[in-house]
Phi, psi and omega in degrees: 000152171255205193251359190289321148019312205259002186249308204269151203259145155016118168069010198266162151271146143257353178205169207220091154254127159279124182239114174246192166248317156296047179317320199299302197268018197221315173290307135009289194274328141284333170281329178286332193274322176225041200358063161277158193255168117302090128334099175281142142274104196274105173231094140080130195018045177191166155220165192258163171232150161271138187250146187200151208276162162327314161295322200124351197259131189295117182251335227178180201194145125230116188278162125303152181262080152207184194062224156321336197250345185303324203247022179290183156238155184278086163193155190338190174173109178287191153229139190222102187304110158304184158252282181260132197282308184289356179280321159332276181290312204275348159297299208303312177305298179337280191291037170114321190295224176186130159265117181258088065220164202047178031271161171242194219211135191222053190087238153304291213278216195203187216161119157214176180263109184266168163206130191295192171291348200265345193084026181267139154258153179194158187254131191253124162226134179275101177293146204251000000 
């Protein structure tokens, strides 16, 4: 994730992540195809990547689907800032939606994964 969090504001996206299971080759695939570069991220015996533009500015994450990340489903996925995350989720359920993961805990801030009525999922983040 990144640190721009401390910039950005209520409803804004802040972040991109893809979470698979072949990360490797999915991280691959995207540096050839729209030429980004790669970042490891060390999470605690695997590592994850920050994907970055050609310049240097951090666009995106492809994860593993394991650890933290096992119950993401494999597809973009935003992230989008609340104010309050349990007021967040107890809305989503009340119009229809389902929080399929979390919440979770990222240092200070927190974070779970929703999926609306339509079946779109996104990750809602509270910054700490």
């Amino acid at each position: 994730m990144s640190n721009r969090d401390e910039e950005m504001k209520v409803g804004e996206i802040l972040w991109r992540d893809l979470t698979v299971e072949n990360a490797v080759e999915v991280r691959d695939f995207y540096q050839e195809v729209v030429g980004w570069k790669s970042a490891p991220e060390d999470m605690e015996g695997y590592y994850d990547f920050h994907m970055s533009t050609s310049s240097g500015k951090r666009v995106a994450g492809i994860c593993h689907a394991r650890g933290m990340n096992k119950d993401i489903p494999p597809q973009w996925l935003i992230y989008i800032i609340v104010e309050d995350l349990d007021r967040s989720m107890s809305r989503c359920k009340e119009l229809g939606g389902k929080v399929i993961a979390g919440p979770k805990d990222i240092g200070k801030s927190r974070y779970c994964v929703i999926q609306d009525p339509a079946g779109a999922v996104a990750a809602l983040w509270k910054p700490g």
